[in-house]
N, C-alpha and C positions, 0 to 999 in steps of 0.2 A: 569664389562666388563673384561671378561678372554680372551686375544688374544692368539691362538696358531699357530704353525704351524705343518702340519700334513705332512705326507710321503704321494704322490697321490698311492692308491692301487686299487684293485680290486673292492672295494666297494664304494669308491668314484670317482673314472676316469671321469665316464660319467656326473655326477654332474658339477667336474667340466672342463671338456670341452665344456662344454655349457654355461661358464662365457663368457661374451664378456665386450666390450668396446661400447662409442657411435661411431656410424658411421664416425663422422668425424675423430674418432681415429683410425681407423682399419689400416688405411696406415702406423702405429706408430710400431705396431707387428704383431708374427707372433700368427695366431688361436691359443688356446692352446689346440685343440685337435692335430695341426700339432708338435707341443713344447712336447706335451706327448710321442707322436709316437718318436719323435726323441730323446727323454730317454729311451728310450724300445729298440731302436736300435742303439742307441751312449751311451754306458752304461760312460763313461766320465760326462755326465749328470746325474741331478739329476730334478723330478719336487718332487712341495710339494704343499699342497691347504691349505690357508691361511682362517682361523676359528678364530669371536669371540662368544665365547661359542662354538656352536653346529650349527652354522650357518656360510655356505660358502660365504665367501665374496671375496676370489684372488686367485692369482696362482701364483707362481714365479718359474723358473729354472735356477741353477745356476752348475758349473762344474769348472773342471780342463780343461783345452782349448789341447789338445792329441797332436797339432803343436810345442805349444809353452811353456808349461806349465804354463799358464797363468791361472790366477781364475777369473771367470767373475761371475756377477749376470747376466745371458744373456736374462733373461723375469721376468719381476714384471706387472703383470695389479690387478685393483680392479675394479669387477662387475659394470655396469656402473647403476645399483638399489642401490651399495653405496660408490658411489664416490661424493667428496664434503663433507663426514663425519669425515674425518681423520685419515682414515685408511691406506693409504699411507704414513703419516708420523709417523703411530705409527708402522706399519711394518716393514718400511723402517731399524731401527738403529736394531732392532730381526735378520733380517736377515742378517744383515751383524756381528752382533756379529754371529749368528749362521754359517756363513760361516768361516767367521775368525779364530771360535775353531777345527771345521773340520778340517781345511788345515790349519792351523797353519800360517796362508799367511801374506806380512806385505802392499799387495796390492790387492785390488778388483777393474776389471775393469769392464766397462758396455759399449752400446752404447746406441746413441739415434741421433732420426732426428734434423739436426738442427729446422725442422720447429715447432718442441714442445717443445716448450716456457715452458710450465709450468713443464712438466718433467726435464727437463734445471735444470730451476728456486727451485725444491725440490730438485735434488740432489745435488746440490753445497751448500744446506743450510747443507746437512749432511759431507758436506767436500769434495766431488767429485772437481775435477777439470776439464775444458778441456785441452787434451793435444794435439790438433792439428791434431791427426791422422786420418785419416781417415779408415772407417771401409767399405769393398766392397766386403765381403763375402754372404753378408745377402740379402736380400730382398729391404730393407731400408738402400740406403747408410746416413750413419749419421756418429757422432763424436763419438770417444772413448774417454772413460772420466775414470778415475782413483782415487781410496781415498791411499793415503799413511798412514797405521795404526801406 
């Protein structure tokens, strides 16, 4: 099992933005064909599609925050054809190394709803914290949560 992470281009876009979540997650993020679009035109953003092997299995977009300079992981989903395999926590510590070398950062933040438990629940195993704040830019008012590297 070769996990990668790949740059979303020209020749993968539409792949994957047609990854989704199950339904009762969708109120969790946003589409990531909407997540794409808004890399395309918030060049601050970056999306990449999360590959083991040669097979798509997520998406994540993550940036410099252009208000604040803040670095955020601001979208991680995995396919809801393979989730439950462990691909969220094998991606999970990739891309926050791979974030961390980009931007030299000695903090990543993210958010999330409180009502997903289990997103909660995985990133604090990787050292997130909550830090009380509330996030009410988004779609999903949720917690902002922070890892100090």
């Amino acid at each position: 099992m070769s996990l990668r992470i790949r740059e979303v281009t020209a020749e993968n876009w539409l792949e994957t933005a047609l990854l989704s979540v199950e339904d009762d997650q969708k109120g969790f993020i946003e589409s990531n064909s909407f997540s794409i679009a808004q890399s395309i035109f918030e060049p601050e953003w970056n999306s990449v599609s999360l590959y083991d092997e040669e097979i798509l299995v997520g998406y994540a977009m993550y940036g410099n925050n252009s208000w604040n300079d803040e670095v955020w992981l601001d979208r991680f989903m995995v396919d809801k054809r393979f989730q439950g395999k462990g691909y969220a926590k094998r991606f999970l510590p990739m891309l926050i190394e791979h974030i961390r070398k980009l931007y030299h950062c000695n903090k990543i933040y993210l958010s999330v709803s409180e009502e997903n438990k289990v997103a909660i629940a995985l990133y604090e195993r990787f050292g997130f914290q909550l830090n009380g704040e509330v996030d009410d830019s988004g779609v999903v008012v949720g917690l902002v949560m922070e890892l100090a590297l």
